[in-house]
C-alpha positions as CSV (number, residue, x, y, z in Angstrom):
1,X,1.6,72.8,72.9
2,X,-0.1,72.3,69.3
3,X,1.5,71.0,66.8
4,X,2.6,74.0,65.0
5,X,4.5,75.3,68.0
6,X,6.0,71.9,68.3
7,X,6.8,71.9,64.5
8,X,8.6,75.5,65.3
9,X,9.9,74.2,68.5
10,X,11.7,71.5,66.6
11,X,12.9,73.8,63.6
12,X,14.7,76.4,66.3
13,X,16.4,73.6,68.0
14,X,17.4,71.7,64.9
15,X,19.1,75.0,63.8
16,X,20.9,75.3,67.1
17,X,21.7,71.5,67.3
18,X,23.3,72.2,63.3
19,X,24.9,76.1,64.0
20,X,25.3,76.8,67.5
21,X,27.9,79.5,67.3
22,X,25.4,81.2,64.5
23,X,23.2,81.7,67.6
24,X,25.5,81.9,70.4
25,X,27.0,84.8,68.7
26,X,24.0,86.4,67.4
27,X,22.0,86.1,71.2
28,X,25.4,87.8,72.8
29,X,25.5,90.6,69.6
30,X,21.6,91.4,70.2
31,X,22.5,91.6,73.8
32,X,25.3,94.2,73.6
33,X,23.4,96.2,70.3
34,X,20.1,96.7,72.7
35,X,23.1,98.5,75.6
36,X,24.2,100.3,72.6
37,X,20.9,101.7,71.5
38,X,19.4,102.5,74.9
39,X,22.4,103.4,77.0
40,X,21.2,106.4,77.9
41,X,18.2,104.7,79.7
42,X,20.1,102.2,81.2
43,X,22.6,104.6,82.7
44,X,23.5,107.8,83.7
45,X,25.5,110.3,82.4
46,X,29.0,109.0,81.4
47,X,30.7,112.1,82.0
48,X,29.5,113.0,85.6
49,X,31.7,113.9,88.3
50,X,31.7,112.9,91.6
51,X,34.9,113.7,93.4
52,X,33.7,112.3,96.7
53,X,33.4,109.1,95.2
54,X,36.0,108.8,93.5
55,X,38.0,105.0,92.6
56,X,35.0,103.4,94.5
57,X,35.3,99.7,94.0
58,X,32.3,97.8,92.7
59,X,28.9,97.7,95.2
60,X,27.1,99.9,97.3
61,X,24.5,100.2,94.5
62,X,28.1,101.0,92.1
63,X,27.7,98.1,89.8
64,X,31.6,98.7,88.2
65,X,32.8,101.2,90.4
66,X,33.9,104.7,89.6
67,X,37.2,106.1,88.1
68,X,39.2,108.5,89.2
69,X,37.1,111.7,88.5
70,X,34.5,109.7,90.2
71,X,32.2,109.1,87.1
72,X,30.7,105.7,86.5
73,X,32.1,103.0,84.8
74,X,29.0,101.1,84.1
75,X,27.9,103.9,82.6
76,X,31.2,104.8,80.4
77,X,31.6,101.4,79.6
78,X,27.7,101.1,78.6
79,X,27.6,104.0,77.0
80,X,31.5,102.6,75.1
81,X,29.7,100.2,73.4
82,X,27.6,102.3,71.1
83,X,31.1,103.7,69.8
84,X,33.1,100.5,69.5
85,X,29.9,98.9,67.5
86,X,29.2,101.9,65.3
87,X,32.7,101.9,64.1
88,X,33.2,98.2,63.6
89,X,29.9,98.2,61.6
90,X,30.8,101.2,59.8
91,X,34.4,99.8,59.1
92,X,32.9,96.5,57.3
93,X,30.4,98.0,55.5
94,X,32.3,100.5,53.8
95,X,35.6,98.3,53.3
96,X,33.4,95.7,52.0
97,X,31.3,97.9,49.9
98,X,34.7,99.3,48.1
99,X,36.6,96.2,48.3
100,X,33.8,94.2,46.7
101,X,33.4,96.8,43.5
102,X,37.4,97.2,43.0
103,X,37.6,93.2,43.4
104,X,34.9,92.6,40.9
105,X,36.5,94.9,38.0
106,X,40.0,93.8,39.3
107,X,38.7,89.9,38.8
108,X,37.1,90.5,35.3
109,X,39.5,92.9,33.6
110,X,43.0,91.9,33.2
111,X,44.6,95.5,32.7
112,X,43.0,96.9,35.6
113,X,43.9,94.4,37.8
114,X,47.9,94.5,37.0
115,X,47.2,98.2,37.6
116,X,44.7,97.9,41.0
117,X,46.5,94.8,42.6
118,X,50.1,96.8,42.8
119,X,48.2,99.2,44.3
120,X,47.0,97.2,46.7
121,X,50.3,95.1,47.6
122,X,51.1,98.7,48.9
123,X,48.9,99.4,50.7
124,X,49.5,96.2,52.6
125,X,53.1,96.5,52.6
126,X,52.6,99.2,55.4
127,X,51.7,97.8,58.9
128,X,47.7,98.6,59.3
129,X,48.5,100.2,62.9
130,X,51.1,102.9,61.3
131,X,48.9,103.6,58.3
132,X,46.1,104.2,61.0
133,X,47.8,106.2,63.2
134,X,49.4,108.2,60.0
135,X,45.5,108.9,58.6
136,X,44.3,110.2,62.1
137,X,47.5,112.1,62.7
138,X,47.3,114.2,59.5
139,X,43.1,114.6,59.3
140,X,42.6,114.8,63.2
141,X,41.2,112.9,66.3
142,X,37.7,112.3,64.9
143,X,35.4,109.0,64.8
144,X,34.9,109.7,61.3
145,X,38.4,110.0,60.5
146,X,39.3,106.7,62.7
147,X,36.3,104.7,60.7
148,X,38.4,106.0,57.7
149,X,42.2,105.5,58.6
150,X,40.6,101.6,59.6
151,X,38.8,101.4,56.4
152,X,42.0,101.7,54.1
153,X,44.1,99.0,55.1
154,X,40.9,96.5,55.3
155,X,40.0,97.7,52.0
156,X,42.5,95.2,50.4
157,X,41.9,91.9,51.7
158,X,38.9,92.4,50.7
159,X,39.5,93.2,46.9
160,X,42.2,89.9,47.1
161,X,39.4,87.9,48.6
162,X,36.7,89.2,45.7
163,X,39.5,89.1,43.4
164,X,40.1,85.1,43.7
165,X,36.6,84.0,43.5
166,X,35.7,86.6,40.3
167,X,38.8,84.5,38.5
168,X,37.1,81.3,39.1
169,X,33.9,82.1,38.2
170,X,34.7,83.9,35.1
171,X,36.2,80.6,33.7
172,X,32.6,79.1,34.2
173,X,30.3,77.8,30.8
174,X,27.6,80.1,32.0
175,X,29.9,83.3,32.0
176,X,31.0,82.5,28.2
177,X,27.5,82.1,26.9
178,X,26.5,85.1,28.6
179,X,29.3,87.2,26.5
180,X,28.3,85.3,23.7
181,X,24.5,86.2,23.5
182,X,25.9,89.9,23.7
183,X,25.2,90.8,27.4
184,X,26.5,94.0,28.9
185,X,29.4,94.3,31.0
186,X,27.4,95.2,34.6
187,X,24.9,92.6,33.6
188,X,27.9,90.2,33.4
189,X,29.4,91.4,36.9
190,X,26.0,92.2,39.0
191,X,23.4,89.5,38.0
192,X,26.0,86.2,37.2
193,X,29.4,86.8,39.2
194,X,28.4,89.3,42.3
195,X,25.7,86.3,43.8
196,X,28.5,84.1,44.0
197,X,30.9,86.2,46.1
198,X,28.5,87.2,48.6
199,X,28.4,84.2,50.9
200,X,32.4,84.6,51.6
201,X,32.0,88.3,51.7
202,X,29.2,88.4,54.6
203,X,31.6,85.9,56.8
204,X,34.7,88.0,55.8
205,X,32.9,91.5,57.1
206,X,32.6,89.9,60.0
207,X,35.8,89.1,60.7
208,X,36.5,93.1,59.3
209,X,34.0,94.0,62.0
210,X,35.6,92.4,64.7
211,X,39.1,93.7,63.9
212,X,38.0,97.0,63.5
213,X,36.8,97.4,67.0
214,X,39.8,95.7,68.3
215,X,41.5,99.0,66.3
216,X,39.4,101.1,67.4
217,X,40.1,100.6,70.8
218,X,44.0,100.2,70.4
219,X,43.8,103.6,68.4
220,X,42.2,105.2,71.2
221,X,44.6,103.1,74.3
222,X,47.1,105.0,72.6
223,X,46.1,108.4,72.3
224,X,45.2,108.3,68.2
225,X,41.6,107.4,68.2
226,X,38.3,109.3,69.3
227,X,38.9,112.5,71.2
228,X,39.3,111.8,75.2
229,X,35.8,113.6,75.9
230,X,34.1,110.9,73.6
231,X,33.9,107.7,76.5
232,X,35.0,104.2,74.5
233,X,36.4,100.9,75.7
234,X,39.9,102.2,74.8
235,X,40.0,105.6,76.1
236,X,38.5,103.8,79.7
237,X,41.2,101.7,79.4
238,X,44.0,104.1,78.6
239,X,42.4,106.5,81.6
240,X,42.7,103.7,83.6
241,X,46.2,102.4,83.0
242,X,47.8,104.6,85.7
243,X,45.6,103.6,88.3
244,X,46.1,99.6,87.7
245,X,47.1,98.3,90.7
246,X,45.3,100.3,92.9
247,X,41.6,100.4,90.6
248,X,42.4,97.4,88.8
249,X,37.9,97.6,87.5
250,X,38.5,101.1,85.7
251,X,40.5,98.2,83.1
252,X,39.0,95.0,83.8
253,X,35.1,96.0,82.6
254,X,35.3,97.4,79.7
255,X,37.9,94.9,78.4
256,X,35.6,92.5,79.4
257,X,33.0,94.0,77.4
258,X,35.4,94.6,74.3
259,X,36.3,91.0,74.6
260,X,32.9,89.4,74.8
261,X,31.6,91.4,72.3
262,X,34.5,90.7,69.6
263,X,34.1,86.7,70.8
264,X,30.6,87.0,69.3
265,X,31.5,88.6,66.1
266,X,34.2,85.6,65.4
267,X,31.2,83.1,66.9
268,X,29.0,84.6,63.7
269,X,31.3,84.6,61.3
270,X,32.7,81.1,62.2
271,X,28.8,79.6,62.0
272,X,28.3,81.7,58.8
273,X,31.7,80.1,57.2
274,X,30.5,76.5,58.4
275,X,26.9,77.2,56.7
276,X,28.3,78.9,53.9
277,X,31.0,76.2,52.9
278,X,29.3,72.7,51.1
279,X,32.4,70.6,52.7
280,X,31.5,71.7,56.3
281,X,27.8,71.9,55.6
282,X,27.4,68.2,54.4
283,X,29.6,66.6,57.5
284,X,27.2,68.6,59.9
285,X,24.2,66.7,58.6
């Protein structure tokens, strides 16, 4: 080994040594976004029916068994994953995206917050799982509309979060002479108080992530998420409910895989909060 690959040899496992849940969580998130992508490589077809083998328990060639229609649930549960991460992804990007601009203005301008901020106490006043199941009910079983009716009630924590470092910042010496050398009002919010709200935003759309797919898959358990034809970890689950105690895998798999995968979400965003905070950072030296 020369000494450059030494060098980077000592770099990687200095980073590990200093964030191990950073990579834990990113080498198990990798894993399950490579199933996602090429699921329909790995697997067969998810929606396959196979009578004759029907509630098959694991072997024979039948890594997870089969269901009771006899389809596979390697492949469902495979094939579950591209759902589950598509909406969690979707879910943070756009509640962050919406949360971050409202916070911002909310932060800055004193009217508009009073105004945006009781809006936002009301929204959160209503349990997220009704307000969910509301949204789908009226717009339909959709994974657009599920994205959506998760979107809104994540939409405020955001803001509040946005909302309490803009009112810090705002109070800083740099901010005033920036108003007082005449500088615009999106100058003011995008190049001097947006850079310092990103580090808690990217560790708190993680967390967003994580919680949506745990939605996801509770909106689907109970018969107000994706449409039954689409397979996802909750609609396996909820198929398999019935048939428990006699198939107890149809269950047990893709909860597994839910689990795992929201574990390595939290493992991210709990590395990314230890990096991101100065306290945390300076004892792990």
């Amino acid at each position: 080994m020369d000494h450059n690959q030494q060098k980077m040899h000592n770099l990687i496992w200095r980073f590990f040594k200093r964030h191990p849940t950073i990579v834990i969580g990113s080498l198990i998130l990798i894993i399950m976004i490579f199933f996602a992508i090429f699921a329909s490589q790995i697997t067969p077809d998810p929606m396959r029916l196979n009578p004759i083998n029907r509630l098959r328990p694991p072997g024979d060639g039948i890594w997870f068994g089969t269901d009771m229609f006899g389809r596979d649930i390697f492949a469902r549960t495979i094939h579950g994953s591209k759902i589950s991460l598509f909406v969690g992804i979707s879910v943070a990007s756009i509640s962050t995206f919406f949360g971050l601009l409202i916070g911002l203005l909310a932060g800055y301008n004193r009217l508009f917050d009073r105004l945006i901020m009781r809006v936002m106490d009301g929204i959160m006043a209503i349990p997220s799982i009704l307000l969910a199941i509301a949204l789908v009910g009226l717009t339909g079983a959709s994974i657009q509309n599920v994205i959506i009716a998760i979107s809104i009630p994540e939409i405020p924590r955001i803001v509040r979060l946005v909302r309490s470092v803009v009112l810090t910042i705002k109070e800083q010496p740099y901010i005033d002479a920036a108003i007082s050398v005449g500088a615009k009002l999106h100058k003011i919010l995008f190049r001097h108080i947006l850079p310092n709200t990103l580090a808690p935003i990217i560790v708190q759309a993680t967390y967003v992530c994580a919680s949506a797919m745990i939605w996801e898959a509770i909106l689907s358990f109970l018969g107000a998420g994706t449409p039954p034809d689409i397979p996802t970890w909750g609609n396996i689950i909820a198929e398999g409910r019935v048939y428990f105690q006699r198939a107890p895998w149809i269950i047990f798999f893709p909860g597994l895989f839910l689990a795992i995968t929201v574990l390595s979400v939290n493992l991210l965003g709990d590395g990314l909060r230890d990096g991101v905070d100065p306290r945390i950072a300076r004892q792990m030296r």
